[in-house]
Each structure stands twice: as structure tokens, then as C-alpha cells.
N, C-alpha and C positions, 0 to 999 in steps of 0.2 A: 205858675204851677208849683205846688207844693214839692218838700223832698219826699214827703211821705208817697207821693203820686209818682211820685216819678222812681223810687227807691227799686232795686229788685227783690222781690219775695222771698224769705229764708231760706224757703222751701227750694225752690232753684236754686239758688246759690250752695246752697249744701251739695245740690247735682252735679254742676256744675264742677266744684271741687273732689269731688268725688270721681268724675271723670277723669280731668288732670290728672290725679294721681294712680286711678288705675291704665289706663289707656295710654297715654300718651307716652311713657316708659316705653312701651313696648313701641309702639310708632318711631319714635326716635331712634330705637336700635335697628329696625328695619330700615331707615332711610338711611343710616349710618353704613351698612352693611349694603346696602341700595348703589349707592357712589363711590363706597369701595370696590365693587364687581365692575360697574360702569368703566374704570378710569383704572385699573388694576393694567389692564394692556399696556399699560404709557411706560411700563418697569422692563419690560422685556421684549421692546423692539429689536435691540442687538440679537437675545437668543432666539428668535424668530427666522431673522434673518440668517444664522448659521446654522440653525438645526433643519427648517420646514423652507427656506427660501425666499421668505416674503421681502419683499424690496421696500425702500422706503415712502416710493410711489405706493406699493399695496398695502403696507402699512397704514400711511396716510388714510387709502380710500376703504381701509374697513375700519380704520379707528370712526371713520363717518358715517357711515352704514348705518352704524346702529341709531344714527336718528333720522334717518327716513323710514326704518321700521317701525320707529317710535310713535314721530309725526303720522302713518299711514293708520296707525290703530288707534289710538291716543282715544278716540271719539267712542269707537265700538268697543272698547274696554271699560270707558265711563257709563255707556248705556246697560251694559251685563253687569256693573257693580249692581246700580239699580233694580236689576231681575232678582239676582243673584244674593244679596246684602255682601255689606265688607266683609262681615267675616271669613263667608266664602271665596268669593272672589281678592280680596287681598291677601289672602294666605296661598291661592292657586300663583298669583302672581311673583310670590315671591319664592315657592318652588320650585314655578317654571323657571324662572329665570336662575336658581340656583340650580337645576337640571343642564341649563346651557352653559354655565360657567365649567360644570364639571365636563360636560364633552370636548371645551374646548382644551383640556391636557390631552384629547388623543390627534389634535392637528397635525395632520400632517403632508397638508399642501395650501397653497394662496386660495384655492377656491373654498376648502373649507373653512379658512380662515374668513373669507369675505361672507359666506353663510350664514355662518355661527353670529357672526358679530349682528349682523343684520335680523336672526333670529330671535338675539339679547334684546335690541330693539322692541322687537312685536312683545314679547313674555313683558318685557318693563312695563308697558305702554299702558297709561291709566295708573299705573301707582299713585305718581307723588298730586296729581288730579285727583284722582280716588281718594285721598286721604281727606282733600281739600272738603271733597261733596261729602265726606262721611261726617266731618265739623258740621256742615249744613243741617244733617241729618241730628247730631246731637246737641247740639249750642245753640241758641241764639245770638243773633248780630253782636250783642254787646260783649259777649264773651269770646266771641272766635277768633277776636284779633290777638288774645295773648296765649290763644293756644298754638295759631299759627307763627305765633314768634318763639313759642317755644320748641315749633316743630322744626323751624328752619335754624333753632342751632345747632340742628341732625348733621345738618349741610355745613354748617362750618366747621363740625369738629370733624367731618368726614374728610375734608383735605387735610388736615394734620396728622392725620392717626391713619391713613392707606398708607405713605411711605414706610415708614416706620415696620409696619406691620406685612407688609408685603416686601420689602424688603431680608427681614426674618426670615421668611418662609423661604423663599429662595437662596439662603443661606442652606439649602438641605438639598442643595442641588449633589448629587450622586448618589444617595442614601436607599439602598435597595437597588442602583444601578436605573436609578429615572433622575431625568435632568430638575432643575431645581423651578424654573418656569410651570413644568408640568405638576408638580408638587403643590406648587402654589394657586394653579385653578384648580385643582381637585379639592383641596382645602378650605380655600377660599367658598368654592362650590357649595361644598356637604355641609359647611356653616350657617351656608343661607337657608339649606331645605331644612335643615335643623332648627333654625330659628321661624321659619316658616310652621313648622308644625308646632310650635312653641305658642306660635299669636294668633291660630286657631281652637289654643284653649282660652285663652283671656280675650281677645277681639268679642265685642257684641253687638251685633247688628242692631237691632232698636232697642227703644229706648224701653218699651214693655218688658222685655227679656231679660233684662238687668236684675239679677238675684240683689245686687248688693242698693240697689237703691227702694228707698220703702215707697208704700203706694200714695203719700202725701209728695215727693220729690219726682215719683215717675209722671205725677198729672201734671205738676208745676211745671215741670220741663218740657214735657209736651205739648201744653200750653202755649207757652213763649217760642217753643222753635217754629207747631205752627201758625200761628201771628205772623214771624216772620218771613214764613216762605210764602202767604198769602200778600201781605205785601211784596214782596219779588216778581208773583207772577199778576200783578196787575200792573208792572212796567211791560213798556210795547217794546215790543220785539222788532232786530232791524235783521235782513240780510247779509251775508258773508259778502255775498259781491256787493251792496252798495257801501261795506266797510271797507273793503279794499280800497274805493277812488275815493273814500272820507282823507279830508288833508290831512287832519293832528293824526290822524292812524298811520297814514304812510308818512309822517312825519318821524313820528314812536318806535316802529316798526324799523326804520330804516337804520335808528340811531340806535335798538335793540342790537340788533344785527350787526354793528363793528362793536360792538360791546360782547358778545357771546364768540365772535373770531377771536378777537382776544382772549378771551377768560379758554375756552375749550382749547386755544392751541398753546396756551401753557400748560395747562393738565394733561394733555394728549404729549408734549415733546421736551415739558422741565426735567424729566429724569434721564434724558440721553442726553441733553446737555450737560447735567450735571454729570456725569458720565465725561466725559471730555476732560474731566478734570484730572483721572486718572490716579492711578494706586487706590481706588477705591474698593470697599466692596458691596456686597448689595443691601449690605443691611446701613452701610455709612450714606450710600446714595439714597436710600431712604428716609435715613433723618436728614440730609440736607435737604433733600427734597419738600421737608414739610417744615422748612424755612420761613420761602415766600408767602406760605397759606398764615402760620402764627402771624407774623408781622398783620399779613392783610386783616384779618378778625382783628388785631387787637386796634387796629384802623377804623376798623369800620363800624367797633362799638362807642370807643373814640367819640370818634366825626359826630356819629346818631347824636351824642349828648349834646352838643353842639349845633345842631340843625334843625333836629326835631322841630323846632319852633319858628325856624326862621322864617321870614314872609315869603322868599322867592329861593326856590332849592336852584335854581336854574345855575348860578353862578359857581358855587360850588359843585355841582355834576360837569359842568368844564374844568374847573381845576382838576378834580378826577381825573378826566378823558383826556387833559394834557400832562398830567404825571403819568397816565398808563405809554401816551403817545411817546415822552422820553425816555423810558424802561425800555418797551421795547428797541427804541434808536442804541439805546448805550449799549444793548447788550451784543450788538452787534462790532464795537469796540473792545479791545483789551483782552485780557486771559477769561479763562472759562471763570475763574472766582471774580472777576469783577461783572461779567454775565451774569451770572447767580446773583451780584447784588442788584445791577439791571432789572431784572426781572423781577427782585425783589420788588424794586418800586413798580413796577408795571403791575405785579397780583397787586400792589396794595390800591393802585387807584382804580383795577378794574372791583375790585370788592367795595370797594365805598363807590363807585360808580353806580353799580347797580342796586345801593341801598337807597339814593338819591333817586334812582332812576323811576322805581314802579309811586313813592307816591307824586313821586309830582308828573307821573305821567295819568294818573289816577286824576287829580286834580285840573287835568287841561282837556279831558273827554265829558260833555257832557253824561249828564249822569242816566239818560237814555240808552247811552252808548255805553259806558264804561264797561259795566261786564262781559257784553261780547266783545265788544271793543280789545281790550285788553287781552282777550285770551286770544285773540290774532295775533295780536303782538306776540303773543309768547312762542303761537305753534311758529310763524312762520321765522320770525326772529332766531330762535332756535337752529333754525337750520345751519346758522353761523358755526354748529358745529360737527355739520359735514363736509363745509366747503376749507375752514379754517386747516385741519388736518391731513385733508384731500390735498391742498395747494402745498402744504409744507412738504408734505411727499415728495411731491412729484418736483420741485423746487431744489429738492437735495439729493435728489436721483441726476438733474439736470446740472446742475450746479455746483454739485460738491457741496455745497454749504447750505444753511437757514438765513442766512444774510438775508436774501430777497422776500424771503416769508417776513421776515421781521419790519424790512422796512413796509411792507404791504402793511402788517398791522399797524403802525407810527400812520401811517396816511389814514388808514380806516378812521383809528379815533381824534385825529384833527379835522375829517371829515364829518364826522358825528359831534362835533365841538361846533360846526358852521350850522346842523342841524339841530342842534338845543337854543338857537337862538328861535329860531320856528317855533318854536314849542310855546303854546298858549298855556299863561300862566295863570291861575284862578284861585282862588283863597276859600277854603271852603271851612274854617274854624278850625282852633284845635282837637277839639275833642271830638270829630268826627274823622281826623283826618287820623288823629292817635291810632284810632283802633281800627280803621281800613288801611292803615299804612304798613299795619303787620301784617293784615293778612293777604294784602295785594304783596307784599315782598314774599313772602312764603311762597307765591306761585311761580315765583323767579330762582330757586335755590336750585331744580334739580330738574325742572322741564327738559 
């Protein structure tokens, strides 16, 4: 086949570009601003517990809440995109959810605390999905995978820049005679609805509607996306339940799941630890806190240039899951600063863990299976960050300490290390694999 045959048409690719540059700005900040509201709890467990009385049992089990509300919508949030187009529905979403950020400064008892959080859930549910189907809607195949890489570096500058930045804000704790926690979801809050209304003037549902693209780039575009959602839906469709008892899924799925206890019960419990350290204050536990997240990014872009091509990712997603398995063992040793650095290695190898993770789990599902396939993985995998947070709770309610929580993660991903070797491994080319490897990892950044 010729390159002229195979070439993409100017005409699209001018759309294409076009898209990137106006759209996906705005998408970044919203997922940015997405994972800061998500994980902004993890700063002010302390003043929970002396202002509203939440324990570190309740604590635990509402910092987890919010994803079974998540998991429970996730599906009926993607089907109303669809009614609804993104523009609508992802700008309600990120109101709602900056509506629940702001009620949660007037907490002031455990049950609302367990509510809210679990209502953050339902309002999120369908974003960082949403986002994924609204590529589908705009792109075709051969472009979506570097939009989706562009979309999940939302996700990694979002653990760098929540400490930092929520630590600030609580820096204004007395200020008009309100604590600095409550300052900080109100703030945090009115940002989001703010920027919510913001990406209901630039968001555009289809691709007709687009002022900025002329009528030679809105056919071409059209064109190409639909081609390839016509090939999509003439793949056979399989069943939820006969995916469940598929091996490489409960394979996938299992090894998801000590991989998401870890990554969420560092986000969820890094900033009380570091808190342990003492004389600190909320804006210094902040930047420490967004320590472990640089290291891990700067890891995990690292690692990609180095693997991207390798034949079998398998080897290296075990080193991963035993650098995370030793982070968390060490930090269970010594002063809180050598914790910190503990943990340090645990973010870096749960972060390169799951860069490794989606394409070569991508590559071991047949390709009948993959796409539902894989999005089991993610709902049910996810759940890792109910139980991760919920157990650390109740572990240091019980216990005095995180000791126990910690060595439970150390097991988790030596256990997930015995289940990568399960993992069927399949070669599917580079240049196929390039560009679903971005966009299959994009669905792992913030599920």
C-alpha cells in the first residue's frame, strides 16, 4: 500500500489540530481541578477529627465512599453524555461536583461527612469516561491516542500542585473567624463551578457546530471518525458476567486492584503522615507532600522512553510492584522523614506500575474482548480505593498506628507480582500498540 493511501488528509489533520489546541486546554484544567477536589480530604483529616469528630475509622470509610458512588453511576452518566452531548453534561458535572465540594465546609457531623463524600462520587461519575467518549466522538483512532496522553498529564500534574495549593489555602485558617479546612472547600469548591461555567463556552458537542472549523475540515473529520465507529460496532459484543469468569480478566483485574490500594492509600493518608513530622505547617506539608508525586512522574516518563518498545513489559511491571512492595515495608521503619522517603519509592513504582500496567494488559485480552474487557478492569479494580482507605482507618483507630495497613499493601503487590506472571503476553506491533497504549492508559489516571 502506498503512503499516499495510507497518508491522512490535510483536511483532517488541520481538525484535528485544531481540536488539540482549542479543547483539550480546557479538558486538562478540568481534570486538573477534577483530582484536586477528589483527594483535597487527605490535608485535613486532623481538623476533621477535632473540629466535626470524624475518627480515623470514618475517615477511612468516607475518604472511600466516594467510589462506590462513582462505580454505581459511572455507566448512567456515560449514557446522558450521549443524550445530552459533552458540553452539557460535562460542564453539569463539574458544577455538581464543585456544588458538593462547597457544602462540604458546612460539615459538621460523620454522617454528613459519609454523604457528601459519597455524593462527590455520584456528581464525578462519568467525567474522566466522558471525556474519553467525547475523543471518540471527535478523533479518529489514529489521533486519540496522543490526545489521551495529553489528557492524562491532567492527572499527573494533579498530584503535584493539590499539596501545595491546598495547603495555602488552609494557611487562612481563622480569617473572618472560620477554620482554614472550611476555607479551603469553599474555595476549592467556587473554582470548580467557576471553571465549570467557563468550559460551557468553549466545550462543543459535535463536530457540525464547531464555528472555528471550515466546511472542508468538518466533512473530513466526520468522515474519518465515522469509519471508525462503524468499524467498532461490527466487533461482537460479549457479556459482563461471561467477562467476570474470562481468566486474563480476573487475572488483570486482580493485579489492578493491589495496584489502586496502593496508589489511593497514599493519596488518601501521605499528608498525615507527613504531618508526623511535626513543626510543620499546612502549606510546608503541602510541598512535602507533592514530593513522592514529582519523583513518581519524573519516573514514569523516564521508564516509558525505555519500554515503550520492549517486547515483554511483564518484567519490568514486577520490578515496579516490588519497588512499590519495599516503599511501603520501609516506611513502616525509622522517623517520619525516612517514611517520606519510603513512600517516596512506593509513589514511584506504583506510577510506573500502572504505565506498564494498561498496555500490556491491553495486549494480553483478545481484541474481541479488550474494550469491555478492560473497562471491568478499571470499574471493578478501582474499587481498591474504597477498601485501601476504609482498612487504613479502621487499622489506626485499632492499632494506634498504619504499620498494619502498610504491611497489608507490601503483601498486596508481592501478590500482584505472583499474578503478572499469569498475564498472557502478546505482541501486537509498534505502531498499534503506540497509539492504544496512550489511550488505554488515559483510562487509568483518574477512574
Amino acid at each position: 500500500m502506498s503512503d499516499a493511501a495510507t497518508a491522512i488528509p490535510e483536511a483532517e489533520q488541520r481538525a484535528v489540530g485544531k481540536f488539540l489546541r482549542r479543547m483539550l486546554p480546557i479538558l486538562v484544567l478540568m481534570l486538573l481541578v477534577n483530582q484536586m477536589d477528589r483527594t483535597n480530604v487527605g490535608f485535613v483529616q486532623n481538623e476533621l477529627r477535632a473540629d466535626v469528630g470524624v475518627s480515623a475509622t470514618a475517615y477511612g470509610l468516607g475518604a472511600g465512599l466516594f467510589f462506590i458512588g462513582y462505580a454505581l453511576f459511572e455507566v448512567p452518566s456515560n449514557m446522558l453524555l450521549e443524550r445530552f452531548g459533552a458540553r452539557v453534561w460535562l460542564t453539569r458535572i463539574m458544577i455538581t461536583w464543585g456544588a458538593v465540594i462547597v457544602a462540604m465546609c458546612f460539615i459538621h457531623n460523620v454522617w454528613m461527612f459519609y454523604g457528601l463524600r459519597f455524593l462527590l462520587g455520584v456528581a464525578e461519575a462519568g467525567f474522566f469516561p466522558g471525556v474519553l467518549l467525547y475523543f471518540t466522538q471527535w478523533l479518529p483512532d489514529s489521533s486519540r491516542g496522543r490526545a489521551s496522553a495529553i489528557f492524562l498529564g491532567g492527572s499527573a500534574t494533579a498530584y503535584i500542585v493539590t499539596g501545595p495549593i491546598t495547603g495555602a489555602l488552609l494557611e487562612l485558617h481563622g480569617a473572618g473567624g472560620i477554620a482554614g479546612w472550611r476555607w479551603m472547600f469553599a474555595l476549592e469548591g467556587a473554582f470548580s463551578i467557576v471553571v465549570g461555567f467557563i468550559a460551557g463556552f468553549f466545550l462543543v458537542s459535535r463536530i457540525q457546530d464547531a464555528k472555528w472549523l471550515t466546511r472542508e475540515e468538518k466533512d473530513a473529520l466526520s468522515e474519518a471518525v465515522a469509519r471508525d465507529k462503524e468499524a467498532r460496532d461490527r466487533a461482537p459484543s460479549v457479556s459482563r458476567m461471561k467477562l467476570l469468569f474470562h481468566p486474563q480478566v480476573a487475572v488483570l483485574t486482580a493485579v489492578f486492584f493491589a495496584m489502586a490500594l496502593t496508589g489511593y492509600a497514599i493519596t488518601f493518608w501521605l499528608p498525615s503522615l507527613v504531618e508526623e513530622i511535626g513543626g510543620l505547617s499546612p502549606f510546608q506539608i503541602g510541598l512535602l507532600s507533592a514530593i513522592p508525586w514529582i519523583c513518581a512522574v519524573i519516573a514514569m516518563y523516564t521508564m516509558s522512553h525505555f519500554t515503550d518498545r520492549a517486547p515483554d513489559r511483564r518484567p519490568y511491571l514486577a520490578i515496579a510492584l516490588v519497588l512499590s512492595a519495599i516503599g511501603t515495608f520501609l516506611a513502616t521503619l525509622g522517623s517520619p522523614w525516612f517514611g517520606l522517603a519510603a513512600l517516596t519509592l512506593a509513589a514511584v513504582g506504583g506510577k510506573c506500575a500502572a504505565t506498564l500496567f494498561w498496555p500490556m494488559a491491553q495486549s494480553g485480552l483478545d481484541l474481541k474482548i479488550a474494550a469491555p474487557g478492560l473497562a471491568l478492569v478499571n470499574s471493578i479494580g478501582n474499587l481498591g480505593g474504597f477498601v485501601s482507605p476504609t482498612l487504613f482507618g479502621y487499622l489506626k483507630d485499632t492499632t494506634g498506628s498504619t504499620t498494619g495497613g502498610l504491611y497489608t499493601l507490601s503483601a498486596a503487590s508481592v501478590l500482584a507480582v505472583l499474578g503478572v506472571a499469569f498475564v498472557r503476553h502478546t505482541s501486537r506491533g509498534p505502531r498499534a500498540g503506540a497509539g492504544d497504549r496512550a489511550g488505554v492508559t488515559g483510562k487509568t489516571a483518574v477512574s
